[in-house]
C-alpha positions in Angstrom: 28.5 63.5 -74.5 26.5 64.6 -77.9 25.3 68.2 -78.7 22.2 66.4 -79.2 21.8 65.5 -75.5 22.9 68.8 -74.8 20.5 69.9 -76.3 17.2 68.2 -75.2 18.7 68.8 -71.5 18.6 72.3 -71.9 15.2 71.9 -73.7 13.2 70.2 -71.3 15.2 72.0 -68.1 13.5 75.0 -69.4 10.2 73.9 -70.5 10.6 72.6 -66.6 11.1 76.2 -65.9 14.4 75.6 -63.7 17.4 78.1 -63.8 20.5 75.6 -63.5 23.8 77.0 -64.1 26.9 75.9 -67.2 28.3 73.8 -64.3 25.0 72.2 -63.2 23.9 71.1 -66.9 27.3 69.3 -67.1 27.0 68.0 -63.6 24.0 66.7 -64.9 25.3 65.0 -68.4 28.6 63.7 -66.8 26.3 61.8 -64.4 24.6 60.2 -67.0 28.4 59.2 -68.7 28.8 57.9 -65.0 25.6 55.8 -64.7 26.5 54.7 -68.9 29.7 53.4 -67.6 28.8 51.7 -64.3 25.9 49.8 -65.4 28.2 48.5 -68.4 29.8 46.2 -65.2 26.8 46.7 -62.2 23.7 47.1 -64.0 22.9 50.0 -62.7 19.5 50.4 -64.5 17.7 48.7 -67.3 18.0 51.7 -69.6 20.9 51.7 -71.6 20.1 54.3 -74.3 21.3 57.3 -73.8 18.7 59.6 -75.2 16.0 57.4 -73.5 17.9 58.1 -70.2 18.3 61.5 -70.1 14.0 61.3 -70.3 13.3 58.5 -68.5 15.9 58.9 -66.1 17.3 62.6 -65.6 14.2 64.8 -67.0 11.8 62.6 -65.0 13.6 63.4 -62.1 14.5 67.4 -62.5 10.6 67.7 -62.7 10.1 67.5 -59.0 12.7 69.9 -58.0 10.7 73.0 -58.6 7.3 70.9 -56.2 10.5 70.1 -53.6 11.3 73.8 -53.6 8.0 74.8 -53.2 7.4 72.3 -50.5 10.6 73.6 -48.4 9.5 77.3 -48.7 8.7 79.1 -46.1 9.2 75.5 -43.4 12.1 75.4 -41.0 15.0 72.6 -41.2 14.2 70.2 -38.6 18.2 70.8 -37.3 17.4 74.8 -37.4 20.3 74.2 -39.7 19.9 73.1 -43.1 17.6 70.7 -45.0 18.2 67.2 -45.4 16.4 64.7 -47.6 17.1 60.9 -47.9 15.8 59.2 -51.0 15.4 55.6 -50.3 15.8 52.8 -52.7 18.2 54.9 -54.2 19.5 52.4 -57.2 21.5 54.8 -59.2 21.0 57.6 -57.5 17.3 58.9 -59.1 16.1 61.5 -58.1 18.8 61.8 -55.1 22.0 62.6 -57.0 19.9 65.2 -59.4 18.6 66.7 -56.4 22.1 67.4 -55.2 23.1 68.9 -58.1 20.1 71.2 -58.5 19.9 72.4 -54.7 23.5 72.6 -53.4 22.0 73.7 -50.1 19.8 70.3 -49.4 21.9 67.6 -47.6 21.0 64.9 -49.6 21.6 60.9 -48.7 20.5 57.8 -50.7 20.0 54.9 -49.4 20.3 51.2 -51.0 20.5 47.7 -49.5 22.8 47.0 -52.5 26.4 47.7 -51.3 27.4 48.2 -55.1 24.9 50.7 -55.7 25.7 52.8 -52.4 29.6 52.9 -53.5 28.5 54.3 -57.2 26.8 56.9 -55.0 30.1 57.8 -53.3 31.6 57.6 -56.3 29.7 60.1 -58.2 29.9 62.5 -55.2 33.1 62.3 -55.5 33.5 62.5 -59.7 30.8 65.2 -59.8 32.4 67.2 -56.4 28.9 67.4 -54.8 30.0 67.8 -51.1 26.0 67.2 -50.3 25.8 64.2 -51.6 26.5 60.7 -49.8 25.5 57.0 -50.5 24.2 55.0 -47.7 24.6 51.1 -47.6 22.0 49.9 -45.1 18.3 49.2 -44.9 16.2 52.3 -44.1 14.3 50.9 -41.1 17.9 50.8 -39.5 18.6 54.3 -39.7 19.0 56.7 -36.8 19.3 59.9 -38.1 15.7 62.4 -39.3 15.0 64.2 -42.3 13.1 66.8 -44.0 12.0 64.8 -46.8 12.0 61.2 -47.5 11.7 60.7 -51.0 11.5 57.4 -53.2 10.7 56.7 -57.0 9.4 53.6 -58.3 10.4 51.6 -55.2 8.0 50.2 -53.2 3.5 50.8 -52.1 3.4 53.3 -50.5 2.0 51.6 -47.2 5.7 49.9 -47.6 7.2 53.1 -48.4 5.9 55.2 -45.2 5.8 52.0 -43.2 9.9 51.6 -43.3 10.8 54.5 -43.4 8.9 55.9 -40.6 11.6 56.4 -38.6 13.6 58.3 -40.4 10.8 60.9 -41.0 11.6 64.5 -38.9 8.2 65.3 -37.0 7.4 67.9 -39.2 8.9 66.3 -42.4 6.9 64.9 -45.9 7.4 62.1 -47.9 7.8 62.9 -51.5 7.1 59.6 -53.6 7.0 59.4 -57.4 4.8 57.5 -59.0 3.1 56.5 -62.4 -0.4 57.3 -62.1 -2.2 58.0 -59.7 -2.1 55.1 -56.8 -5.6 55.1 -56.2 -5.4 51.4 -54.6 -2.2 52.4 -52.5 -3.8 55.6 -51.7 -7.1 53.5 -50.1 -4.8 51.2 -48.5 -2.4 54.0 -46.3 -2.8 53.9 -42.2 -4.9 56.3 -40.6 -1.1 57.7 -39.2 -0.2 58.8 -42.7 -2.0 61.9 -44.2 -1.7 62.3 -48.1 -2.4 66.2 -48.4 -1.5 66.9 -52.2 -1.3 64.9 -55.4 0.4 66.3 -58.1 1.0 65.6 -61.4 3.8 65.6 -63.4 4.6 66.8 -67.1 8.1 65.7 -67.9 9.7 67.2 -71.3 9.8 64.4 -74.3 7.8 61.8 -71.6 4.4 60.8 -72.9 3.4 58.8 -69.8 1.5 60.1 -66.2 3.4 60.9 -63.5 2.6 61.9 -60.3 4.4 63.1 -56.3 2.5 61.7 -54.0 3.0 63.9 -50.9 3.0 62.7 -47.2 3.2 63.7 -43.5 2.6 61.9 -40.7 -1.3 63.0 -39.3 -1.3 65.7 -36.9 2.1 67.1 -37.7 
């Protein structure tokens, strides 16, 4: 991997303001050699330039792991044991995998209908030795187990979005979706069960587009 994307990585994880450790940062570029080299054969994603990857795909994501953080501070794990977070639609892993390797201590499963895109997820737990991290091959609505958050980027409305995934929601958990800008139609068109109580935008590092977390709870919870 080049200096040059070394370089921009450590660039816009600290205009981002996170602390990430020597190992993380390579965590973080050696999944991007992994996603290079698996979409040579699976298609993976429809970026194939490395520089626009590490913005598009790896910056975008690190810049909700400091809004996650915040979200999680101070609330309890819905096991009383540790917090888990399923990121549905996974594709290649974004923001799940990054996630994992920013916040050891978040259990952190992605889920895909795609069989070949849950086994890449095994597989770069396994390359990157991320014991929190697991790929899922199965549609969400069909899941028995509860999470923290339930988080998805690019992937469906968000009526769609809350609607499937319902189920896997904790009682006290939030849905973290990434968007463009602002949903404004989706927003209109959520049940009256699903409370939006923050919207916030996004600056990611070398990005010049608008980009937003739209954050969810089931009402009343």
């Amino acid at each position: 991997m080049s200096l040059d994307l070394l370089t921009t990585l450590k660039q816009g994880v600290a205009e981002l303001g996170l602390d990430l450790s020597e190992t993380q940062i390579t965590q973080l570029l050696d999944y991007l050699a992994l996603i290079q080299k698996w979409t040579k054969v699976y298609n993976l994603t429809a970026v194939r330039d490395p520089a626009e990857m590490l913005t598009h795909h790896l910056l975008d994501s690190l810049a909700v792991i400091r809004p996650l953080r915040q979200q999680l501070a101070g609330r309890q794990p819905a096991d009383g044991q540790g917090f888990r977070l399923l990121d549905v639609g996974s594709g290649a892993g974004l923001p799940g995998v990054v996630i994992a390797i920013c916040c050891p201590d978040i259990a952190v499963s992605c889920v895909d209908t795609v069989a070949k895109k849950a086994t890449f997820i095994q597989q770069a737990a396994l390359t990157l030795k991320l014991s929190n991290l697991k790929g899922l091959h199965a549609r969400v609505e069909n899941l028995d187990d509860h999470y923290d958050v339930v988080s998805s980027r690019a992937f469906a409305s968000l009526v769609d979005f809350t609607s499937w995934s319902r189920s896997a929601l904790a009682p006290a958990g939030v849905w973290m979706a990434m968007k463009g800008k602002d949903p404004v139609e989706e927003l209109a068109a959520l049940p009256a069960g699903v409370q939006v109580f923050h919207v916030e935008q996004l600056a990611v590092p070398g990005l010049d587009a608008e980009r937003c977390i739209v954050w969810m709870r089931l009402s009343g919870s």
